[in-house]
C-alpha positions in Angstrom: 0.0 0.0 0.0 2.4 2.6 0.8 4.3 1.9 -2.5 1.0 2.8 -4.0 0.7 5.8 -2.2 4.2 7.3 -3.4 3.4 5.9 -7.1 0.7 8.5 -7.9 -1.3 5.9 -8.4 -5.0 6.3 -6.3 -5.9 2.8 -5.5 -9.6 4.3 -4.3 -10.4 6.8 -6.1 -11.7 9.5 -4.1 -14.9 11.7 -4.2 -13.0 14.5 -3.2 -12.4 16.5 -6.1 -12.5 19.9 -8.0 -16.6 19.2 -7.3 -16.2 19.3 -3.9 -15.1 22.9 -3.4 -18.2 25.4 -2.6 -18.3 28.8 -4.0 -21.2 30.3 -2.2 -22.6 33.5 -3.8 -23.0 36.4 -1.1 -26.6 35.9 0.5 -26.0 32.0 0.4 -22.9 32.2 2.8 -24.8 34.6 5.2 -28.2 32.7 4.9 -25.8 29.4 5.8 -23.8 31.3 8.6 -25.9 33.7 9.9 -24.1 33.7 13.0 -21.0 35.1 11.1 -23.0 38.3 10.6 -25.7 39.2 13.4 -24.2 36.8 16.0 -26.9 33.9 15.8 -30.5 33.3 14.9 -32.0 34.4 18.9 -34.1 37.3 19.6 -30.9 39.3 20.1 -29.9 39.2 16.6 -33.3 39.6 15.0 -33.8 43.0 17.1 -30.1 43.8 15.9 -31.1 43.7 12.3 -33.4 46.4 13.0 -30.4 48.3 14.2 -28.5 48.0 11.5 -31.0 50.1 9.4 -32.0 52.4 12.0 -28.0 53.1 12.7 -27.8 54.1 8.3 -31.1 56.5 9.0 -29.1 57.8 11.9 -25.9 58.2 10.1 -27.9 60.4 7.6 -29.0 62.5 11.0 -25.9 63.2 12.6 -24.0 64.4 9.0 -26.6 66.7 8.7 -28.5 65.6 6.3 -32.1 64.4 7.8 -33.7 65.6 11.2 -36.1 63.0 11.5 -36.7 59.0 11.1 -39.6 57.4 11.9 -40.1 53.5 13.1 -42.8 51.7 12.3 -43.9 48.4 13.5 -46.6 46.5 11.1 -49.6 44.4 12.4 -48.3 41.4 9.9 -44.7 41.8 11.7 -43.1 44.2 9.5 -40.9 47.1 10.3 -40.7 50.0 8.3 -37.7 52.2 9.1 -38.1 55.8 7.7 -36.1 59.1 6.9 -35.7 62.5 5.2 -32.2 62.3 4.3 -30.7 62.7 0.8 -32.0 59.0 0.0 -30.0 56.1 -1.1 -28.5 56.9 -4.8 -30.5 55.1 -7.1 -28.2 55.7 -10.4 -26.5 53.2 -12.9 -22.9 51.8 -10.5 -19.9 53.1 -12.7 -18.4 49.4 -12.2 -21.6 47.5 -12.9 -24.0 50.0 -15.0 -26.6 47.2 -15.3 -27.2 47.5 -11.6 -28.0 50.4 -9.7 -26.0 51.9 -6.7 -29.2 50.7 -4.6 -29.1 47.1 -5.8 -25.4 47.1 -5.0 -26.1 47.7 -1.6 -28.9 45.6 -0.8 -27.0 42.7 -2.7 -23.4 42.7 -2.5 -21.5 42.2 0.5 -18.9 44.9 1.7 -20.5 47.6 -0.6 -21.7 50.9 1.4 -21.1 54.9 1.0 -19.0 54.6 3.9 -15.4 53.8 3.6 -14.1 56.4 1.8 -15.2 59.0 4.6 -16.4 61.3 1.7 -20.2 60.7 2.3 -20.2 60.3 5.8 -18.1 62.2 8.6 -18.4 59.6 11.3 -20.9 56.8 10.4 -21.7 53.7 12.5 -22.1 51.3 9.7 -18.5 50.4 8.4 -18.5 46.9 7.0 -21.0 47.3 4.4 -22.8 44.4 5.4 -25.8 45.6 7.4 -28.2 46.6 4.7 -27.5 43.5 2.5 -27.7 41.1 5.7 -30.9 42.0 6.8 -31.9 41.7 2.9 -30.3 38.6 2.7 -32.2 36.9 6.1 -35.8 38.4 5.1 -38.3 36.7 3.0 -39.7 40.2 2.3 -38.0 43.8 1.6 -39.1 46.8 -0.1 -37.3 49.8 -0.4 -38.7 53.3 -1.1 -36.1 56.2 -2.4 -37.3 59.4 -2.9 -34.7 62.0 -4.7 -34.8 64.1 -7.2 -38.6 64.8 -7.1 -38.7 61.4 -8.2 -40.3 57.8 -6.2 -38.1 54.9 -6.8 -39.1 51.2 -5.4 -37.6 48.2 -6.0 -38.5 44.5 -3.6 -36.7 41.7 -2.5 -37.4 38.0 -1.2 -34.7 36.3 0.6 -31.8 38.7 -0.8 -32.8 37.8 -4.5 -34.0 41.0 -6.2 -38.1 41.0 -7.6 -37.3 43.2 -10.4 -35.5 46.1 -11.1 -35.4 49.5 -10.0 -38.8 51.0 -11.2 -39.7 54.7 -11.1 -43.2 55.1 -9.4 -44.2 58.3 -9.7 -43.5 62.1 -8.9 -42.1 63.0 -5.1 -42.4 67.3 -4.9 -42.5 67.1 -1.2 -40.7 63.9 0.1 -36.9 62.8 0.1 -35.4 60.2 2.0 -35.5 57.0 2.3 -38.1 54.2 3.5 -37.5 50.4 4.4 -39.6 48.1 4.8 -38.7 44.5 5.5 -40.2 41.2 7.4 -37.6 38.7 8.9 -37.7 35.2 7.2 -39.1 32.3 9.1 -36.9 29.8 7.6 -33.8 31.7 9.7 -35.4 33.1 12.9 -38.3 30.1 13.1 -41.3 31.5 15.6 -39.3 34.4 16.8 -41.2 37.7 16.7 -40.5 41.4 17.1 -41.3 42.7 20.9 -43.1 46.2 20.6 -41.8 47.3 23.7 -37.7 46.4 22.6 -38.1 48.5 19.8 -39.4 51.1 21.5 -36.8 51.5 23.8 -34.4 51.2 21.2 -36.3 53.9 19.1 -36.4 56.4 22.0 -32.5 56.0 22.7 -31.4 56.8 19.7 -33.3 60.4 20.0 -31.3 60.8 23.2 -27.8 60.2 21.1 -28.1 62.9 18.8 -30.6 65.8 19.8 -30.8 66.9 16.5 -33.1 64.6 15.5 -36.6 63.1 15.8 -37.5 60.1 16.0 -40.9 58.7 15.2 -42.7 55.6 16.7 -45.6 53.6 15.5 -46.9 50.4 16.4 -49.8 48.2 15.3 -49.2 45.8 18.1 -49.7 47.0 21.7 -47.1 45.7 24.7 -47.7 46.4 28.5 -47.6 50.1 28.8 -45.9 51.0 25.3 -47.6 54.2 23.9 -48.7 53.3 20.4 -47.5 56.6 19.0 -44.6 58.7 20.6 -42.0 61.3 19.1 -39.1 61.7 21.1 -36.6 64.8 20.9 -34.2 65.6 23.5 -32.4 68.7 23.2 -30.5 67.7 26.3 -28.9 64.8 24.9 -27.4 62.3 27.7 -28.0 64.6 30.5 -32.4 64.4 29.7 -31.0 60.8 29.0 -29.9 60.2 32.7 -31.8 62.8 34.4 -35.1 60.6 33.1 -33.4 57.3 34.0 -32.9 58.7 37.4 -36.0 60.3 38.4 -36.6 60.3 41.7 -33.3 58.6 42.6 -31.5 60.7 45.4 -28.4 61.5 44.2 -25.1 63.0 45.2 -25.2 65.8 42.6 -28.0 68.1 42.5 -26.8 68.5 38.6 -25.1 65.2 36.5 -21.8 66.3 35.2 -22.5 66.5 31.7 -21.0 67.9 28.4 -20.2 67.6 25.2 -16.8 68.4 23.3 -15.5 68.1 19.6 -12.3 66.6 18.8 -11.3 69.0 16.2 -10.5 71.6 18.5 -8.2 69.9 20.4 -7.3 66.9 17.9 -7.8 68.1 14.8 -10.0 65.4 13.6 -13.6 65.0 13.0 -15.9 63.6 15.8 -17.1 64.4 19.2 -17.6 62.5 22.8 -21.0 63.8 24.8 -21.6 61.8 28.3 -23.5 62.7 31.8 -22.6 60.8 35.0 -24.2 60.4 38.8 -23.9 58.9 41.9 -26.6 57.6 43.8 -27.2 55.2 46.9 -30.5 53.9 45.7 -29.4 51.6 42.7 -26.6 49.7 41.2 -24.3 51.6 39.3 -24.3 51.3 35.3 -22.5 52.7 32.1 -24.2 52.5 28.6 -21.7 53.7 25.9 -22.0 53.9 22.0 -20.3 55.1 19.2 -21.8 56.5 16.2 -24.9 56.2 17.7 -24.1 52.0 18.2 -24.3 50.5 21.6 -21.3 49.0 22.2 -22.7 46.6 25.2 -19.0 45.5 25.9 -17.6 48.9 26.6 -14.3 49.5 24.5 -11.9 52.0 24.2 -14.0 54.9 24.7 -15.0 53.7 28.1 -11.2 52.9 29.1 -11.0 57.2 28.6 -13.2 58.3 30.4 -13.5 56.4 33.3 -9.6 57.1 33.2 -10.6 60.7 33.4 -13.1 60.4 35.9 -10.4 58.6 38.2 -7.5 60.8 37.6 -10.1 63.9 38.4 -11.7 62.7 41.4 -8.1 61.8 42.8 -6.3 65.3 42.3 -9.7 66.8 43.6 -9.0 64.8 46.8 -5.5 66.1 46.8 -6.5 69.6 46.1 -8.6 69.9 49.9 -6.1 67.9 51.5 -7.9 64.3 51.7 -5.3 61.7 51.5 -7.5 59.0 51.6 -8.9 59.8 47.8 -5.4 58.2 46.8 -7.1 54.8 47.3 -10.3 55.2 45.2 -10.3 53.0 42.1 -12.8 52.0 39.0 -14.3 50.1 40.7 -15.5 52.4 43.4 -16.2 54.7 40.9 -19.0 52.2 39.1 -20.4 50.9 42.4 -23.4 53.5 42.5 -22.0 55.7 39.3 -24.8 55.6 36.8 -22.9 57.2 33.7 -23.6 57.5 29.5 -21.2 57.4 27.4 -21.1 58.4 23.3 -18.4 59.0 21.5 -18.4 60.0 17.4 -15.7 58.9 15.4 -13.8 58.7 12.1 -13.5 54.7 10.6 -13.8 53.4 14.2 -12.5 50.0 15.0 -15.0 47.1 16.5 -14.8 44.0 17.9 -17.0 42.0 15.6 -20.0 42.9 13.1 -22.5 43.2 15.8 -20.1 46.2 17.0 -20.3 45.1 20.7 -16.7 46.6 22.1 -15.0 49.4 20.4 -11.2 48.8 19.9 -10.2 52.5 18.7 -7.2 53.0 20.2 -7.0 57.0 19.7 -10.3 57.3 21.3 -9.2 56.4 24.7 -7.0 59.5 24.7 -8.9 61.9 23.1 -11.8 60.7 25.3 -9.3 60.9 28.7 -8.6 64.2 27.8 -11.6 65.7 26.8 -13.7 64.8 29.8 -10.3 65.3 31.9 -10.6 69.3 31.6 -14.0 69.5 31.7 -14.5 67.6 34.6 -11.6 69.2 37.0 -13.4 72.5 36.4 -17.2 71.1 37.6 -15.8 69.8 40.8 -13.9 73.1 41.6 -17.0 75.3 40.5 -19.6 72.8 42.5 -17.7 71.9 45.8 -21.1 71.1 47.5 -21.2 68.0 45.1 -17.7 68.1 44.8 -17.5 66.8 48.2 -20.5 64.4 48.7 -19.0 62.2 45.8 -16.0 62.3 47.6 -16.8 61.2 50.3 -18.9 58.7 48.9 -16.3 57.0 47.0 -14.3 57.3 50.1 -16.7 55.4 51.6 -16.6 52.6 48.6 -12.9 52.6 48.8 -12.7 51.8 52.4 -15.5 49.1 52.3 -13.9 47.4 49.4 -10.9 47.7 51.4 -12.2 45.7 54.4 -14.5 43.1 52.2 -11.3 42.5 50.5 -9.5 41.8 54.0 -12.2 39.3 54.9 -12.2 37.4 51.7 -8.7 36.9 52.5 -8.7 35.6 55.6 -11.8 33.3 55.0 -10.2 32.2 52.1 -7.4 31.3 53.7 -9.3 29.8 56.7 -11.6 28.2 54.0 -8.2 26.7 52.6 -6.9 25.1 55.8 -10.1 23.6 56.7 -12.2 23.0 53.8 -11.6 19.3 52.4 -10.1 20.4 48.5 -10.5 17.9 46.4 -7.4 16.0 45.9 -7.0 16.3 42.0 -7.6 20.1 42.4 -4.7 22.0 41.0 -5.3 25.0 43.2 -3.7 28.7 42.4 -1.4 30.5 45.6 -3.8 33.8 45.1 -5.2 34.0 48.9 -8.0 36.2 47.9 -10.6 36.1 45.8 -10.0 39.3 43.4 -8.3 38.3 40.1 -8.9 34.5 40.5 -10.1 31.6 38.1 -11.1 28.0 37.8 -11.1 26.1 35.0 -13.4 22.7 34.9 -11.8 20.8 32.6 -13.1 17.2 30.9 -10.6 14.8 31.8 -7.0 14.3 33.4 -5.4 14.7 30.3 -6.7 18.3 29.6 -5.8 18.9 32.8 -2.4 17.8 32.0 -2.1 20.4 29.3 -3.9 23.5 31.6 -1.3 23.1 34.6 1.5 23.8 31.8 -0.8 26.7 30.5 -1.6 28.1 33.5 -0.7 31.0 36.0 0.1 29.2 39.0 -0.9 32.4 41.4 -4.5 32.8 39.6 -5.5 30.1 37.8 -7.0 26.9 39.1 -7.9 23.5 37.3 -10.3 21.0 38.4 -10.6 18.0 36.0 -14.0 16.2 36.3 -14.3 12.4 34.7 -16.7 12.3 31.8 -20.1 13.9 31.7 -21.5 14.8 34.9 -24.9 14.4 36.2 -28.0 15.7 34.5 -29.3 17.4 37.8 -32.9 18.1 36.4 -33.0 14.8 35.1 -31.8 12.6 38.0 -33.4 12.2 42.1 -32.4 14.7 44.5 -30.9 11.9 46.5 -28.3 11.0 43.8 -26.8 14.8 44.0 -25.2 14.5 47.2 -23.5 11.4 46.9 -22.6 11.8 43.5 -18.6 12.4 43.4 -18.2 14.9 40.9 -20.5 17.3 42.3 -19.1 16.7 45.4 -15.5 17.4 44.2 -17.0 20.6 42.3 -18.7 22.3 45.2 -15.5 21.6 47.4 -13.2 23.6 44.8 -16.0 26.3 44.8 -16.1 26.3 48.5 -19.7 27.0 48.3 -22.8 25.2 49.0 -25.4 24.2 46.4 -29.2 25.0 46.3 -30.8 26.7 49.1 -27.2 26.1 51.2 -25.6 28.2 48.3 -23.6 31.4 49.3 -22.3 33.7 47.0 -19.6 35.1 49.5 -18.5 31.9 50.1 -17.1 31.4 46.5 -13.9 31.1 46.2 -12.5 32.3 42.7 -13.5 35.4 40.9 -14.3 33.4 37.7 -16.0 29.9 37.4 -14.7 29.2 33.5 -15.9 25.8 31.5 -13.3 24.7 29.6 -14.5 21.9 27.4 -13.4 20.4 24.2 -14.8 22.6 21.0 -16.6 19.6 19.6 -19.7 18.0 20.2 -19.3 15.8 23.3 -17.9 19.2 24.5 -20.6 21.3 23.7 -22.5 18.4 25.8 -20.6 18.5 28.9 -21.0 22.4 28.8 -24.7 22.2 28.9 -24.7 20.0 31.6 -22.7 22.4 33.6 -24.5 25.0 33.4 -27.4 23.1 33.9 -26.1 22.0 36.9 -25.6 26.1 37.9 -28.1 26.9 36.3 -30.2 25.1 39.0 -28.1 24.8 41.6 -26.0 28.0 41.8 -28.2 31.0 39.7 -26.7 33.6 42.3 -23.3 32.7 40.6 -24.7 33.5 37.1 -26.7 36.5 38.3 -23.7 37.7 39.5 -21.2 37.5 36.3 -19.0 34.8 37.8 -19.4 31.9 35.2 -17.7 32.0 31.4 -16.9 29.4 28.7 -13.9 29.2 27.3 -13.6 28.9 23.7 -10.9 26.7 22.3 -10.2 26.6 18.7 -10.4 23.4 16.8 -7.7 24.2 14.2 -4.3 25.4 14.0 -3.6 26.6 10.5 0.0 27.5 9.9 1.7 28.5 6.6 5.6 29.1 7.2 6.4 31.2 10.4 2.1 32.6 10.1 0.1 30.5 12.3 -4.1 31.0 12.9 -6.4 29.2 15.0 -10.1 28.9 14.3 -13.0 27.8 16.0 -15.2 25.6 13.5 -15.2 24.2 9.8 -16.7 27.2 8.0 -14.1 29.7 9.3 -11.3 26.7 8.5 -12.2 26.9 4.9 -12.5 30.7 4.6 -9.2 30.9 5.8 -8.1 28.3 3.6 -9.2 30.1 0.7 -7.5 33.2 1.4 -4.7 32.3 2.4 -2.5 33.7 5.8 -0.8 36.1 4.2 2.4 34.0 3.3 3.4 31.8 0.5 3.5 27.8 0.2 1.1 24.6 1.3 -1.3 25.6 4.7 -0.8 22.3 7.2 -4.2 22.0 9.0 -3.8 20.5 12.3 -7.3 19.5 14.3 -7.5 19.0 17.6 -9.8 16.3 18.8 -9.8 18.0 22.4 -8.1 19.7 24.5 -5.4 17.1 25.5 -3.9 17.2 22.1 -3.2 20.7 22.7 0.1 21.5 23.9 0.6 24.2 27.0 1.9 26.8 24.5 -1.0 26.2 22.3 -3.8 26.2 24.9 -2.0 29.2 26.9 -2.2 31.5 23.7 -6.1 30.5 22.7 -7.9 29.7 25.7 -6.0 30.2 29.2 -3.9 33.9 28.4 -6.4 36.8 29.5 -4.5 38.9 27.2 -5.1 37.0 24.0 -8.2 34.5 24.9 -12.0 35.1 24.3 -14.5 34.0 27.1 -18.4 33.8 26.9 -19.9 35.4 30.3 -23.0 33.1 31.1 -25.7 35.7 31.4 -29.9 35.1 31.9 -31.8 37.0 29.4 -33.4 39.9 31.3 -36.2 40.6 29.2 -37.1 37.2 29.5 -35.7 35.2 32.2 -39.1 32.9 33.2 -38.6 31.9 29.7 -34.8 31.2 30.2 -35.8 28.4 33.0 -38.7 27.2 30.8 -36.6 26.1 27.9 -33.9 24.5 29.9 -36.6 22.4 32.2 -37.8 21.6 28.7 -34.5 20.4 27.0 -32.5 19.0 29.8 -35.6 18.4 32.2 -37.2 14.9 32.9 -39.9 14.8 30.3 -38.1 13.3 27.1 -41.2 14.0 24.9 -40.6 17.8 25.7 -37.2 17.3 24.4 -38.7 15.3 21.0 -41.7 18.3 20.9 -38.8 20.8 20.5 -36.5 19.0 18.0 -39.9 18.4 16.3 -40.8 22.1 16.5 -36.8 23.0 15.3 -35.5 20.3 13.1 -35.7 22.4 10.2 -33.5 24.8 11.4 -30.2 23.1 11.6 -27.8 23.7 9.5 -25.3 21.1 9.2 -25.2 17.7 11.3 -21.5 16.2 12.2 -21.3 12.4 12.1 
């Protein structure tokens, strides 16, 4: 056989072949990986799509060129996304003339008015993929472009165009444009708009740029959601905050607010507004956004100007002679700080196509400094309030201080007499603060994660197999069972209605299984088991997945990892950026991984991605619903639902 091999000769002819090698055309790769575009099929990415052409309405807005967009939510589960701006260009493409610019954009991947910077200032679509996404994942859109005195229309089903551009009639007093589109069943399955989501996100935008209206309209009625509203806040973030507030007691009588342009002090076009308040009657929050896009994961922008809050409050305390302001840090500034962020900028740099995290270096800076100024001079001209947050956070710092003390010495209490389990690879960290865990499937994962690791924060607890299925098995089998056991010892916590959050012993609870299926499998049954048995953990942000990569590609001294098949075979076709043959290596779990390997993708804070475990807030009964109903003890709930979803899987590995 192996003289065969070297021959040339193919004793079994393969089916792999020249046939074998996909080209998808544009809508068919995003209608196939969805996921790759809006971040999944779930109720957050079929609101998101709305975004996407509410953020191209409001780019039209803030570069002056429309002062109102309306949003319109259809009885048959439409939206209808409205503005007077100059209106999409609806002439012959100078490198297609058979097309029009309009059709280009609602069918062609990467194509926008947006990456020259000649149309658009600061814009908050950038990848030119938001209008033909949500084109591509509808099985209905219509677009409406008045310019030129003239009505243009042209319709869409599932990306593919219904026609061509037509020319509907005379427009003397209308200009802008109007889209109308319905999300396609065969993606999003029974998944509907809520009334009340898009209202909220209506109303927020009008709060981002106070030069514009917005519009709201809706056929279907939710709780209290007016039907009809216009929203325009000439206050910006500080009618933002001061509404969000209301009735709050709070340690300024006044939010520090502002708003600055870059290019006075930068020389480059954009701007950062915020508004920020400290109260004792709620948790602290920060919502930021650039170019009118939430960016839910904070970013760059946020780095600034809590940077310049810090630095502020700290000389302030200096200035009157309060030593103890010295010890104040971020995080006494956010326990009780409810603050909004929004930052415009040129070409900005985001984490992803659902923008979630800005990674804009420069804005950090010109952010730090902007606010910096500004917010020295409130605190000197308002000493009243000056003083009250002072002493607040003075009051933060110092309780911080002590809880941090305790945790120590419980911890290391908890250390002396708590039972660890004996193949827990424990880190030297005596508190809390900065600590991890990682639950690992097997000793020889665990093998690779105590080379990967850093031995003062980062713990490893292999478990054997798959644990148990807590909502499918008795009570009684949850105490004796061994893993569990061994798992609540590491945590140092108890489980159920013995469980105690300040008993927990690492900052961050991380799964870390193998990126295939049995992994996927063991996952789910961990956070089943917290989930049910530990929710305060979850509610509180402690638990995260890791996400190993399944592939190493590496092409000379270039070397990528990836996390699934799809990504392996874009990258393949495109090449690393180096010349010769692309060696593939797959790792069948987490063993095979060597330290270096498993250090750099999953374990390394500094170049690893986690996934925090979160509960959906808007609908968290439903949250526990599904899982009783997949991982519960009723199998025919389990065959209702694959019934029910069948038809939406993609692609079955056997």
């Amino acid at each position: 056989m192996a003289d065969d091999l070297l021959s040339g000769d193919d004793p079994a002819p393969s089916t792999y072949n020249a046939a074998s090698i996909q080209m998808l055309e544009d809508v068919e790769h995003v209608r196939l990986r969805p996921g790759m575009y809006i971040g999944g099929t779930d109720d957050r990415a079929l609101h998101h799509m709305v975004a996407e052409i509410i953020d191209n309405a409001m780019d039209e807005a803030v570069a002056g060129h429309a002062n109102w967009i309306e949003v319109e939510l259809h009885e048959t589960g439409h939206v209808t996304i409205r503005d007077n701006g100059r209106g999409i260009p609806v002439d012959p493409h100078p490198k297609d003339p058979s097309k029009s610019a309009l059709e280009i954009i609602f069918c062609t991947l990467n194509a926008g008015g947006k990456f020259s910077g000649d149309s658009y200032e600061t814009s908050g679509g950038l990848h030119g993929v938001g209008s033909s996404v949500v084109n591509f994942l509808s099985d209905h859109l219509r677009v409406e472009v008045a310019r030129n005195r003239e009505l243009y229309a042209m319709e869409f089903a599932q990306g593919l165009p219904q026609g061509t551009l037509a020319k509907i009639g005379a427009a003397p007093n209308r200009r802008g444009t109007a889209v109308t589109f319905h999300p396609d069943p065969e993606i999003f399955g029974a998944l509907k708009f809520k009334p009340a989501r898009l209202f909220r996100m209506a109303r927020s935008k009008a709060y981002l740029f106070s030069g514009v209206e917005i519009r709201w309209k809706s056929a279907l009625p939710d709780g209290d959601m007016p039907l009809e509203a216009t929203f325009k806040f000439p206050g910006g973030l500080a009618d933002y905050l001061s509404e969000t507030l209301e009735g709050a007691t709070t340690y300024a009588d006044k939010p520090f607010a502002g708003k600055v342009s870059f290019a006075d002090k930068f020389q480059v076009p954009g701007s950062v507004e915020w508004a920020i308040n400290w109260t004792p009657s709620r948790d602290g929050f920060i919502q930021s956004y650039c170019n009118t896009v939430p960016t839910t994961e904070g970013g760059t922008h946020e780095t600034g100007f809590w940077a310049a809050i810090l630095k502020g409050i700290r000389a302030y305390g200096e200035r009157v002679s309060n030593r103890k302001a010295a010890q104040i840090t971020r995080e006494d500034l956010t326990t009780g700080g409810a603050a909004l962020v929004s930052c415009f900028i040129r070409e900005p740099k985001f984490v992803g196509q659902t923008k979630d995290r800005l990674a804009t270096e420069e804005a950090a800076r010109m952010v730090e400094n902007s606010v910096r100024d500004h917010f020295d001079t409130w605190l000197a001209g308002d000493t009243k309030s000056a003083g009250a947050i002072l002493d607040f956070l003075i009051l933060r710092a110092e309780e911080r201080l002590r809880r941090k003390q305790e945790k120590e010495t419980a911890r290391k209490t908890a250390t002396k007499k708590l039972r660890l389990p004996g193949k827990l690879t424990d880190c030297t960290r005596q508190s809390r603060d900065g600590t991890e865990i990682f639950i690992v499937e097997g000793d020889s994962a665990g093998g690779s994660g105590k080379g990967a690791r850093d031995r003062e924060t980062q713990a490893l607890l292999p478990l054997k197999g798959k644990i148990l299925n807590v909502l499918g098995a008795a009570s009684s089998k949850l105490t004796t069972n061994a893993e569990i056991s061994d798992l609540c010892q590491a945590l140092g916590t108890g489980m159920g209605t013995r469980f105690n959050l300040d008993d927990l012993r690492y900052d961050k609870v991380i799964i870390m299984t193998d990126a295939d299926v049995d992994g996927a499998h063991i996952a789910a049954l961990l956070m089943t088991f917290f989930f049910a048995q530990m929710r305060p953990m979850i509610d509180a942000g402690h638990l995260y997945l890791a996400c190993p990569p399944l592939y190493r590609l590496t092409q000379g001294a270039r070397r990528k990892y990836v996390a699934s098949d799809a990504e392996k075979e874009d990258w393949l076709a495109r090449g690393l950026g180096g010349n010769g043959k692309i060696d593939v290596q797959r790792f069948k779990g987490l063993g095979e991984m060597d330290a270096k390997d498993l250090k750099e993708t999953t374990m390394n804070p500094a170049t690893r991605t986690l996934i925090r475990v979160s509960i959906d807030e808007d609908q968290p009964g439903e949250t526990g619903d599904l899982v009783e109903r997949l991982m519960g003890k009723k199998p025919e709930l389990r065959f209702q639902y694959i019934q029910e979803n069948a038809r939406f899987v993609e692609e079955l590995d056997v």
